[in-house]
C-alpha positions as a Markdown table, in Angstrom:
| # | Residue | x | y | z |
|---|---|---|---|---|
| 1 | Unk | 39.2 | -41.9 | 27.8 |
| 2 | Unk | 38.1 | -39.3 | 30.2 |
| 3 | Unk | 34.7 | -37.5 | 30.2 |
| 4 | Unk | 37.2 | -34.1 | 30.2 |
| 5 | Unk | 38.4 | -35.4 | 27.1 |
| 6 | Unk | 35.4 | -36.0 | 25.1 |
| 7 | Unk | 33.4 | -33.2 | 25.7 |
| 8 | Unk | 36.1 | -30.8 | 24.4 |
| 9 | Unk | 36.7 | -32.9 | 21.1 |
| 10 | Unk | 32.8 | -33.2 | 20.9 |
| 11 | Unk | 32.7 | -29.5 | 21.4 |
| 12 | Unk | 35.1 | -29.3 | 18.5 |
| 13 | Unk | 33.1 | -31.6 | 16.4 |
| 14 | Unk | 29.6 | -29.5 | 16.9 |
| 15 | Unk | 31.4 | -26.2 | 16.3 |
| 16 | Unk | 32.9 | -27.3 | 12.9 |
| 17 | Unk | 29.3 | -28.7 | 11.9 |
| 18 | Unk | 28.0 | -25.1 | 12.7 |
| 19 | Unk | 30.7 | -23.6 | 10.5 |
| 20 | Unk | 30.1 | -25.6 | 7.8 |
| 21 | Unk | 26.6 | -25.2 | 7.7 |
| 22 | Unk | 26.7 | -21.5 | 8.2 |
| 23 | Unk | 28.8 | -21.0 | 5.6 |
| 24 | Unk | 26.6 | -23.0 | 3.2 |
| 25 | Unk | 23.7 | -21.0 | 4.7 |
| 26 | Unk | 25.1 | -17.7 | 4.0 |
| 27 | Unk | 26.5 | -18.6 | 0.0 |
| 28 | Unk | 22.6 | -19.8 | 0.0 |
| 29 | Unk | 20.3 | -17.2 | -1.2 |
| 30 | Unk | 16.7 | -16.7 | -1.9 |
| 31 | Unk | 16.6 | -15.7 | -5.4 |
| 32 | Unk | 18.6 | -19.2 | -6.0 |
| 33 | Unk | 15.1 | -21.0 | -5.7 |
| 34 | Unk | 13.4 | -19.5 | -8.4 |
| 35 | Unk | 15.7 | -18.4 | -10.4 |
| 36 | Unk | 14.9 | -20.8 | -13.7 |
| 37 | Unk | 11.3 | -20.3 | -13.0 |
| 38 | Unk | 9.9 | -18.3 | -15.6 |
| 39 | Unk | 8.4 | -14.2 | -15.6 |
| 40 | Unk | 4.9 | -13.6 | -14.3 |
| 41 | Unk | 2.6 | -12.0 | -16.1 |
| 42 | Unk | 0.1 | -8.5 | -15.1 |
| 43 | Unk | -2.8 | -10.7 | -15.9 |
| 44 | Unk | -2.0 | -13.7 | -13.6 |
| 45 | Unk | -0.8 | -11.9 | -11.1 |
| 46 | Unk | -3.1 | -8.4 | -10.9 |
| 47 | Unk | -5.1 | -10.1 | -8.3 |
| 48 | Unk | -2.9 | -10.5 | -5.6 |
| 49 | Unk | -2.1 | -6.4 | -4.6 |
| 50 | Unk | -5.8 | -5.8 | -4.4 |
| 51 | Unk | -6.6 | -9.0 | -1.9 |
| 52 | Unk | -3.6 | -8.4 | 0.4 |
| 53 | Unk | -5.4 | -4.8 | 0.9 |
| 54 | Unk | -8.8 | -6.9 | 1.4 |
| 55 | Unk | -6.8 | -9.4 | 3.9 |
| 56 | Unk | -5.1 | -6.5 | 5.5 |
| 57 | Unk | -9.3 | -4.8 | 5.7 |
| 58 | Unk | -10.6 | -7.7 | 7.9 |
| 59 | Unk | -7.7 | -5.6 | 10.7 |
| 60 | Unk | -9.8 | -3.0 | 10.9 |
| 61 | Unk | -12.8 | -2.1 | 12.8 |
| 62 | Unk | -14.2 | 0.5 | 10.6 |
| 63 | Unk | -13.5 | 0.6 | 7.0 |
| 64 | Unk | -15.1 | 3.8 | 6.9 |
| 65 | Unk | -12.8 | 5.4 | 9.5 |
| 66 | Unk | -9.3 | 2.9 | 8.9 |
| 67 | Unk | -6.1 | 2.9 | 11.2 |
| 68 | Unk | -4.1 | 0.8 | 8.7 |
| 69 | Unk | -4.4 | 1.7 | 5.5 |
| 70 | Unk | -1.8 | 1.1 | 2.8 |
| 71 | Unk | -0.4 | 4.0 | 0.9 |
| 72 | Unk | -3.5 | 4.8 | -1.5 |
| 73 | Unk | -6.1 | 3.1 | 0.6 |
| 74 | Unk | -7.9 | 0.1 | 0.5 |
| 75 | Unk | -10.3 | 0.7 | -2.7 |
| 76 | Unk | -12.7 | -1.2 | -1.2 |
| 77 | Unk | -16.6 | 0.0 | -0.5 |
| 78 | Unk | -17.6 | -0.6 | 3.2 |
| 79 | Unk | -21.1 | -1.3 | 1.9 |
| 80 | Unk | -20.2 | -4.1 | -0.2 |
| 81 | Unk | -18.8 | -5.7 | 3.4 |
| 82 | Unk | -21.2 | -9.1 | 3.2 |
| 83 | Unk | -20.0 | -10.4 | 6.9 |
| 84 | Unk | -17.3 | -10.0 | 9.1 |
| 85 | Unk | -16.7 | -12.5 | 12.3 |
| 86 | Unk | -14.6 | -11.5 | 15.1 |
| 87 | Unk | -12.0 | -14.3 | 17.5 |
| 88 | Unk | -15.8 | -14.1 | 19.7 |
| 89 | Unk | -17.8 | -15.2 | 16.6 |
| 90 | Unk | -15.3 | -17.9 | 15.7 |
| 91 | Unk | -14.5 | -19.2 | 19.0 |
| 92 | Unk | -11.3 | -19.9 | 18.4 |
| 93 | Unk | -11.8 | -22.2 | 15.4 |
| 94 | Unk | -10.1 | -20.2 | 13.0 |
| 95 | Unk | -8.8 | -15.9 | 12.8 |
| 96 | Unk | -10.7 | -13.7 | 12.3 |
| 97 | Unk | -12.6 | -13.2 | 8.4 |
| 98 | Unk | -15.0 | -11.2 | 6.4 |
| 99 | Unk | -16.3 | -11.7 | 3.1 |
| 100 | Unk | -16.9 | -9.0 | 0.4 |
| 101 | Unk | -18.8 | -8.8 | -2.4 |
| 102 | Unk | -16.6 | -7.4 | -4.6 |
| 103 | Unk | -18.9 | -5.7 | -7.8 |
| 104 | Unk | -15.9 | -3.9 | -9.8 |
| 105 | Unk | -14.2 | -7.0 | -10.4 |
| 106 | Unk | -16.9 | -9.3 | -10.5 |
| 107 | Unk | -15.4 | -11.0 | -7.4 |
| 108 | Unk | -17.0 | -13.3 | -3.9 |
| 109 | Unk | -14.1 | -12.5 | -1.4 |
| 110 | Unk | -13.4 | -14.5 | 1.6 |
| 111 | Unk | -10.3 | -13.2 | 3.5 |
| 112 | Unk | -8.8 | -14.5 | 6.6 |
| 113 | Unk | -5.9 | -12.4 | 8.3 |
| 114 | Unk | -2.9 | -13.9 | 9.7 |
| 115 | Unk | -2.0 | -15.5 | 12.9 |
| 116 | Unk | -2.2 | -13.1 | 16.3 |
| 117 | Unk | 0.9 | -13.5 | 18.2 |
| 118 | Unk | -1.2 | -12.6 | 21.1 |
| 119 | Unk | -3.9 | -15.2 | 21.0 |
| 120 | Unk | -3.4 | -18.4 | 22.0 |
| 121 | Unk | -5.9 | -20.4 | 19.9 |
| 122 | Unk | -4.4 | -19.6 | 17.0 |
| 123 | Unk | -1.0 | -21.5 | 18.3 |
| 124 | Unk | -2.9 | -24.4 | 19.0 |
| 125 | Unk | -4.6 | -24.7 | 15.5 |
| 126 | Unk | -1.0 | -24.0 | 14.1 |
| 127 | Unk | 0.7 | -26.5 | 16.5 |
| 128 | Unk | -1.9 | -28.9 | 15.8 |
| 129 | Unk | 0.2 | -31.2 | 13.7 |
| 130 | Unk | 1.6 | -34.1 | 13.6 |
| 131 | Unk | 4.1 | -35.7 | 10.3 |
| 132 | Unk | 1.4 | -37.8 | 8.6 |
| 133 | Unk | -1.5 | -37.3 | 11.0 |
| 134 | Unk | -3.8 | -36.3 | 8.5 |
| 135 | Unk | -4.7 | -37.6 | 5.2 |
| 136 | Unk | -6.8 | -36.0 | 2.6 |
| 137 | Unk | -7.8 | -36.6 | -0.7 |
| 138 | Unk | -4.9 | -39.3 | -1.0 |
| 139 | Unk | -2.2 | -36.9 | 0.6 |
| 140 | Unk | -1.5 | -35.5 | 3.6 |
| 141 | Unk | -2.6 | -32.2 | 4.9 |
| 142 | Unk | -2.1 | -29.8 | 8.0 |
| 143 | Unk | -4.2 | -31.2 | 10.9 |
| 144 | Unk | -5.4 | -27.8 | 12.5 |
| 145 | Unk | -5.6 | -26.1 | 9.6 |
| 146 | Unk | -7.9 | -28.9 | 8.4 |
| 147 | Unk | -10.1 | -28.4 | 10.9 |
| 148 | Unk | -10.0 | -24.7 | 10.7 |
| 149 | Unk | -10.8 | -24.8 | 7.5 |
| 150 | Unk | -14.0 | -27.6 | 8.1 |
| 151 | Unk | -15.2 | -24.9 | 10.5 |
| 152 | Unk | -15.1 | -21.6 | 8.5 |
| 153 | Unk | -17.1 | -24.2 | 5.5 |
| 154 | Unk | -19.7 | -25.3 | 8.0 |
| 155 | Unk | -20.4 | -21.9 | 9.1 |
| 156 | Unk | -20.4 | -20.1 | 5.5 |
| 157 | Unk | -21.2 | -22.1 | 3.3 |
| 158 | Unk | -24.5 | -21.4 | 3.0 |
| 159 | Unk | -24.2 | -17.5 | 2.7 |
| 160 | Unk | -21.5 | -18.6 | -0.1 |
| 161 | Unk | -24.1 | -20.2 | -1.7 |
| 162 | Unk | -26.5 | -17.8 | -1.8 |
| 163 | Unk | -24.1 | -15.6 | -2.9 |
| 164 | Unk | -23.2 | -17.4 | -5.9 |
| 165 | Unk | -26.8 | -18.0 | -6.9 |
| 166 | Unk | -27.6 | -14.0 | -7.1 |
| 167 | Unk | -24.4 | -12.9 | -8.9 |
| 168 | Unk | -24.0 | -16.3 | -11.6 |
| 169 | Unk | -20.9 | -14.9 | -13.2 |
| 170 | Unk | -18.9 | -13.9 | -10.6 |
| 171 | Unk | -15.7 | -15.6 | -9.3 |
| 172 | Unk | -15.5 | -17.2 | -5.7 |
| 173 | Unk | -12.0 | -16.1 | -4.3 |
| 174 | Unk | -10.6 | -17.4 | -0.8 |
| 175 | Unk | -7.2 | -15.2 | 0.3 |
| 176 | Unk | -5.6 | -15.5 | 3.4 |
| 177 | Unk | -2.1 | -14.5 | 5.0 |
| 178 | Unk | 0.3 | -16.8 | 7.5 |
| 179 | Unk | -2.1 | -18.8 | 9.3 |
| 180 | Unk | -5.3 | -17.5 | 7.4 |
| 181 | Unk | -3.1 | -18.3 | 4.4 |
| 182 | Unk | -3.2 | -22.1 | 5.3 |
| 183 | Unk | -6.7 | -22.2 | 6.1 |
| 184 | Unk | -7.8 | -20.6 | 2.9 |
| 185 | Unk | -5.6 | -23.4 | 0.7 |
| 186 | Unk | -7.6 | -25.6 | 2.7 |
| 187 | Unk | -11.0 | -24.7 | 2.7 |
| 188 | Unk | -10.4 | -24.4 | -1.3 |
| 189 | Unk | -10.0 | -28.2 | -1.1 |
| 190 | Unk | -12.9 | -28.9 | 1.0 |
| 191 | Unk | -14.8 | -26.8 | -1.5 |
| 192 | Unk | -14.0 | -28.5 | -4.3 |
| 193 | Unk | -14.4 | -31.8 | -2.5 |
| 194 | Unk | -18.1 | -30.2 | -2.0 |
| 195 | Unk | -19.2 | -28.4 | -5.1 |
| 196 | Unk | -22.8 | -29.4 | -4.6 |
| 197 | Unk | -23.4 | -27.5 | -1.5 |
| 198 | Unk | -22.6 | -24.7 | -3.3 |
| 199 | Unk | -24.9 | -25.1 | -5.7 |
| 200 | Unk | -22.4 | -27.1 | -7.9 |
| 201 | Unk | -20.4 | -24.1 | -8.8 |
| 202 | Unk | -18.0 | -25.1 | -11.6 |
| 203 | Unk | -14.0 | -25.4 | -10.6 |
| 204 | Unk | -12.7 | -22.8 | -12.7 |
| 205 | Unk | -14.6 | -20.0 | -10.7 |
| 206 | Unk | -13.2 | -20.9 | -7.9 |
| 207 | Unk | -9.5 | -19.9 | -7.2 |
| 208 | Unk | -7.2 | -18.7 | -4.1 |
| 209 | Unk | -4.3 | -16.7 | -3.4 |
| 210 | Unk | -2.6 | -17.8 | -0.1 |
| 211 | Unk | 0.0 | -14.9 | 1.0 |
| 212 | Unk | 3.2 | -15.9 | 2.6 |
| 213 | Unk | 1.5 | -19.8 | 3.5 |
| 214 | Unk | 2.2 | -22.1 | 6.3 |
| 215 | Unk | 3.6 | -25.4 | 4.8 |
| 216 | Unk | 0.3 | -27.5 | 4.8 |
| 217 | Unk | -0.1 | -30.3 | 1.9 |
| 218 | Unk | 2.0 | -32.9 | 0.6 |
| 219 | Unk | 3.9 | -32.3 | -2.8 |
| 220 | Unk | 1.3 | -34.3 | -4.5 |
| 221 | Unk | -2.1 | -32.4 | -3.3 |
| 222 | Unk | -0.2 | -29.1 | -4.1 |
| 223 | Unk | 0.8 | -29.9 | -7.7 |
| 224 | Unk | -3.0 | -31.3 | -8.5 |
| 225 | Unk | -4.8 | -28.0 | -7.1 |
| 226 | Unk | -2.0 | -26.1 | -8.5 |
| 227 | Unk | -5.0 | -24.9 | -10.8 |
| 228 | Unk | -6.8 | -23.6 | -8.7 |
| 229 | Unk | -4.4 | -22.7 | -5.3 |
| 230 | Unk | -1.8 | -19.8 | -5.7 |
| 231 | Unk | 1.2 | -19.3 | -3.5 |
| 232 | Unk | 2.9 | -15.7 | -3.1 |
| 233 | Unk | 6.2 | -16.1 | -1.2 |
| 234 | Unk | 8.4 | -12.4 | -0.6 |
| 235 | Unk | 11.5 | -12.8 | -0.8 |
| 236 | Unk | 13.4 | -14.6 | 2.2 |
| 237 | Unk | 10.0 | -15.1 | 3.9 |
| 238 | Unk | 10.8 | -17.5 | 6.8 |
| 239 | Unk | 7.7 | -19.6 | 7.5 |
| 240 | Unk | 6.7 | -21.3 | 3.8 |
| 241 | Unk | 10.4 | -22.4 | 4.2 |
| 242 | Unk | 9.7 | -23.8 | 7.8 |
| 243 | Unk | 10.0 | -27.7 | 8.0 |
| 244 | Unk | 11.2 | -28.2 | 11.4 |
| 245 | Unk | 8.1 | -28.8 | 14.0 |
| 246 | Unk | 6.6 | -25.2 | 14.4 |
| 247 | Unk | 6.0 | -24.9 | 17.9 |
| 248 | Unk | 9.6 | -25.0 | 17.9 |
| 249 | Unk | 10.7 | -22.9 | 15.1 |
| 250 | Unk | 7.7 | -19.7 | 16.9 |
| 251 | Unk | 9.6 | -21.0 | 20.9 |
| 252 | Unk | 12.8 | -20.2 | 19.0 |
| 253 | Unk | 12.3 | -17.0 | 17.3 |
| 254 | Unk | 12.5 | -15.4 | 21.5 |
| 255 | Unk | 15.9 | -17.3 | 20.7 |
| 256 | Unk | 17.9 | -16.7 | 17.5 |
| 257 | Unk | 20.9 | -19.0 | 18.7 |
| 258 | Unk | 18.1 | -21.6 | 19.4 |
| 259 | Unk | 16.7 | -21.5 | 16.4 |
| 260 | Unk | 19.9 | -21.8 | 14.5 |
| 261 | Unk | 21.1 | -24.8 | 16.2 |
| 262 | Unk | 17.7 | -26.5 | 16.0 |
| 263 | Unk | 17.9 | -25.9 | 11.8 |
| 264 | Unk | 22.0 | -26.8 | 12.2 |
| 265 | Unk | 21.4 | -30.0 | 13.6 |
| 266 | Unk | 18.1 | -31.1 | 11.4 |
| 267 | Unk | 20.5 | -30.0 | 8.4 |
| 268 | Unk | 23.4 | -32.1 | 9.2 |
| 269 | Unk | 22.0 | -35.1 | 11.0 |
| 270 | Unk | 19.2 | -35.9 | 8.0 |
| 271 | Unk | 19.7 | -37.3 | 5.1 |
| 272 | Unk | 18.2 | -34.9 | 2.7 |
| 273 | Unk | 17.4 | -37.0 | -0.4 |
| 274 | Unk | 15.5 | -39.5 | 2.3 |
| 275 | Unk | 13.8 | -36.5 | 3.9 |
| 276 | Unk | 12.8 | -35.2 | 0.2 |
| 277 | Unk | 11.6 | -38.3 | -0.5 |
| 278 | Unk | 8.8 | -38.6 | 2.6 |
| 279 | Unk | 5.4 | -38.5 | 0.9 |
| 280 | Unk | 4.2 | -37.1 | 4.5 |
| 281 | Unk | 6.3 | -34.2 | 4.1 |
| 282 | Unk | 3.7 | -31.0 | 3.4 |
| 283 | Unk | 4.8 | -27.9 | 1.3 |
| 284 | Unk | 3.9 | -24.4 | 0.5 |
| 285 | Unk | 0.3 | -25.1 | -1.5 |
| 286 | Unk | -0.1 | -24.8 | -5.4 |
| 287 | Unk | 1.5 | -22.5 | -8.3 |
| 288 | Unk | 4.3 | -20.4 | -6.2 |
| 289 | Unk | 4.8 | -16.5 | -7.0 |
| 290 | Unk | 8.3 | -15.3 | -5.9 |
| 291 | Unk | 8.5 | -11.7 | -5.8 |
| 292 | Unk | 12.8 | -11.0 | -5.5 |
| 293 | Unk | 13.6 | -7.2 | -4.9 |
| 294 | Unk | 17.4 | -7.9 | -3.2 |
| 295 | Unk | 20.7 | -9.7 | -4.1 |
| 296 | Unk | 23.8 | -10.9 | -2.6 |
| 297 | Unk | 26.4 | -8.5 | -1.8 |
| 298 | Unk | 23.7 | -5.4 | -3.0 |
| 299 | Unk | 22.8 | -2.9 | -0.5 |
| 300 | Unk | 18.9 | -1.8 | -0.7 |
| 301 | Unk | 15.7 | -2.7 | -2.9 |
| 302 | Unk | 16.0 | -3.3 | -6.3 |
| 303 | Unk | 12.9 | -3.0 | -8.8 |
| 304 | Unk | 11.0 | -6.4 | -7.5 |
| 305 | Unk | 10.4 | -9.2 | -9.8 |
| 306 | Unk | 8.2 | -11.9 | -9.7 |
| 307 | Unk | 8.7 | -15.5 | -11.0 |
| 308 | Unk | 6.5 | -18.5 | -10.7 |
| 309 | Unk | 6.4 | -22.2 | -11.3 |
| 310 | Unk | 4.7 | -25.5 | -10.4 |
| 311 | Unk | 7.6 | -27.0 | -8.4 |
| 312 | Unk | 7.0 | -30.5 | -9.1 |
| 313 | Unk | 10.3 | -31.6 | -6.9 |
| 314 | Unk | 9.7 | -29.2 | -4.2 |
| 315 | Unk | 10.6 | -25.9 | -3.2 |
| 316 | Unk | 12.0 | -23.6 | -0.5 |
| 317 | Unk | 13.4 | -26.2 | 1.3 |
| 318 | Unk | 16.1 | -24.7 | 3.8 |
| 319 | Unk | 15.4 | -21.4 | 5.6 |
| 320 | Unk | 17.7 | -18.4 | 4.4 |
| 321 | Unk | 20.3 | -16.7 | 6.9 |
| 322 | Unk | 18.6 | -13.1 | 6.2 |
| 323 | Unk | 17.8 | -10.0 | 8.4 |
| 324 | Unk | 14.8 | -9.1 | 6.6 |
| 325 | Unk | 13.4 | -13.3 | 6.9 |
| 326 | Unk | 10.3 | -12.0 | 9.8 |
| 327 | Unk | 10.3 | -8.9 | 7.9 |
| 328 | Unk | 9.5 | -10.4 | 4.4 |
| 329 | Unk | 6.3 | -12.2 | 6.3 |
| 330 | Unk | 4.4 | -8.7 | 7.1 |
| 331 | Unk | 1.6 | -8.2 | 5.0 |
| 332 | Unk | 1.9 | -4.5 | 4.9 |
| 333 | Unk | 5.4 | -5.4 | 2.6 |
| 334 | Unk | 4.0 | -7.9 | 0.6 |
| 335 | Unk | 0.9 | -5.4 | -0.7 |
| 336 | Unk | 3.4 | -2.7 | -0.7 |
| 337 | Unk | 6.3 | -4.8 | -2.8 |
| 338 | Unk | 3.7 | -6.9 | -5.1 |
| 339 | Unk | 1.9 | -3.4 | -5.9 |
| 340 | Unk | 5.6 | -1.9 | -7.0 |
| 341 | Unk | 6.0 | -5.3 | -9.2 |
| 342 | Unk | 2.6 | -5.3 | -11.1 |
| 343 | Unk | 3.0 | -1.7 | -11.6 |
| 344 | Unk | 6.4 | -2.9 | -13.3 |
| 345 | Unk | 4.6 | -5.5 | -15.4 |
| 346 | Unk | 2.1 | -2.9 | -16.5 |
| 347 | Unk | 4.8 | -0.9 | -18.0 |
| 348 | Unk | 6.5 | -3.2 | -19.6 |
| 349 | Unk | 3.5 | -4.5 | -20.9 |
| 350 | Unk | 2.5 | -0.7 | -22.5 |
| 351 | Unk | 6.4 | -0.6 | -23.4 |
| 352 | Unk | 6.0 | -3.7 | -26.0 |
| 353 | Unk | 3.1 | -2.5 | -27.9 |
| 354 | Unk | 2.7 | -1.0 | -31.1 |
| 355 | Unk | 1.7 | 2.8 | -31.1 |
| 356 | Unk | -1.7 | 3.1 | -32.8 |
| 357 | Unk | -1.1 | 6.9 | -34.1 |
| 358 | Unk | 2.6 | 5.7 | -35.4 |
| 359 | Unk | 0.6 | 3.2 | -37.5 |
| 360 | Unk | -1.9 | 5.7 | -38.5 |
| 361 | Unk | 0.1 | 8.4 | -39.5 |
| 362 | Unk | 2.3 | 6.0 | -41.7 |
| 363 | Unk | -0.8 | 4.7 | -43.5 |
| 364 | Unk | -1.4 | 8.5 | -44.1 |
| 365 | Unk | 2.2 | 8.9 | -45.5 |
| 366 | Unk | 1.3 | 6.0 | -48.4 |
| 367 | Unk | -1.7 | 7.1 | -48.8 |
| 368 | Unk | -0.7 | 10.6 | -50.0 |
């Protein structure tokens, strides 16, 4: 047979293989994931507006006089700023970070904002990765965000410490977003892995809240720090659901055909179950929060909800076909959307109690 034979019938084949997948793609939504996971609650998840507003802080250059504040501000006190370290100050090693001493909630902040599109170090400590390269704590982590992390713990550790030692009841919180989202979950191992240079500070005071994470420990290292580690995922978000090689999938997004074909192919050619299976394969870290505001075949925002679970069998595990996937990354939508759900929970919350004067006045009633 001709070489002007096969190449149409192969052309054929690969066009039916996108077809099909699309079609699955498109029938495939993100509220599907989570949708037997059960309710958050306001307590569990009141943290998370307040540091996305601290994450999206470590942006600015002046607290005092801000250029990106989120509708209502950032309630945060400038003079309550411990440290903050610049791309200079890090040299590369990790984005930039501040910590905050956080008195009205009792709370040690370190926050480390996302990845710079702009700066090329950060690509290289996201691209710094290879399947099963790194093992940790007997799993497998992120290579670069390993070291990231190492380097942020060598540097701070010691002002952490002292930190700790002056306020004895407070919490020690690491939140991040993106790439700052994988180095927190991280450097929250390493931590724990090093409680004695930090003065031995016991495990339930530590915790962290990764925003919109890379993919960066195996399924078994997420579910044992799933304690301690917290995952808040928006919607359609594209990059916790990102399994292909990353310096392809951030090459590809110049390319939207490129990227489809790359996920097409990965899809069709791999045999799921086996690729499930892979104890090398990393996921989104710890307890996942799925905030859901849209629905198929809906137009607009409805009232968000967030559910959450300990995926034990993994999660997020094919990218969805969405216009709002980049979008659903941004912090500035992930404060502005978990803000909208907590205030939700709070309601319901006052909704479901009892009225104190309905109870007085009916003890009243008998009484007379």
């Amino acid at each position: 047979m001709s070489l002007g034979r096969v190449i149409p019938i192969l052309e054929c084949v690969y066009c039916l293989a996108c077809a099909r997948w699309a079609w699955k793609r498109c029938l495939y939504t993100a509220g599907h994931e989570s949708e037997n996971w059960e309710f958050a609650s306001a307590e569990e998840f009141q943290p998370v507006p307040h540091l996305c507003r601290c994450i999206l802080a470590v942006y600015e250059d002046d607290l005092r006089n801000p250029i990106w504040a989120p509708s209502g501000g950032y309630h945060m006190n400038p003079d309550w700023v411990i440290l903050r370290k610049d791309y200079k100050e890090t040299h590369g090693q990790s984005t930039p970070y501040m910590i905050y001493l956080d008195h009205e909630n009792a709370d040690i902040v370190l926050a480390i904002r996302g990845l710079h599109l702009g700066n090329q170090s950060d690509y290289a400590v996201l691209f710094d990765n290879k399947l099963g390269q790194t093992t940790f704590d007997g799993g497998y982590v992120h290579n670069g965000l390993l070291n990231a992390a190492r380097w942020v713990f060598d540097a701070e550790h010691e002002v952490l410490k002292d930190l700790l030692k002056r306020n004895p009841t407070y919490t020690l919180t690491f939140a991040g977003h993106s790439l700052g989202a994988g180095i927190v979950a991280l450097l929250t191992m390493v931590v724990l892995q090093n409680q004695d240079l930090l003065g031995n500070v016991e495990r339930k005071r530590i915790r962290c809240y990764a925003i919109a994470p890379a993919r960066c420990t195996s399924l078994n290292l997420a579910i044992r720090y799933a304690d301690v580690i917290n995952s808040v995922v928006l919607q359609d978000d594209f990059l916790p659901r990102t399994t292909a090689a990353l310096e392809d999938v951030f090459k590809s997004l110049l390319c939207l055909p490129c990227l489809l074909c790359i996920m097409c192919l990965k899809d069709t050619c791999m045999v799921e179950e086996k690729m499930l299976n892979d104890p090398r394969r990393l996921y989104a870290p710890g307890r996942l929060y799925h905030i859901v505001e849209r629905k198929p075949c809906r137009i607009g925002r409805l009232p968000p909800v967030v559910r959450t679970a300990v995926p034990v069998d993994g999660s997020f595990e094919h990218i969805v076909l969405s216009c709002n996937a980049t979008q659903d990354h941004a912090i500035v939508w992930i404060e502005r959307e978990s803000q909208k759900a907590l205030d939700l929970m709070l309601e319901g919350d006052q909704t479901m109690e009892v009225p104190v004067n309905q109870s007085m006045e009916r003890q009243e009633m008998l009484a007379r």
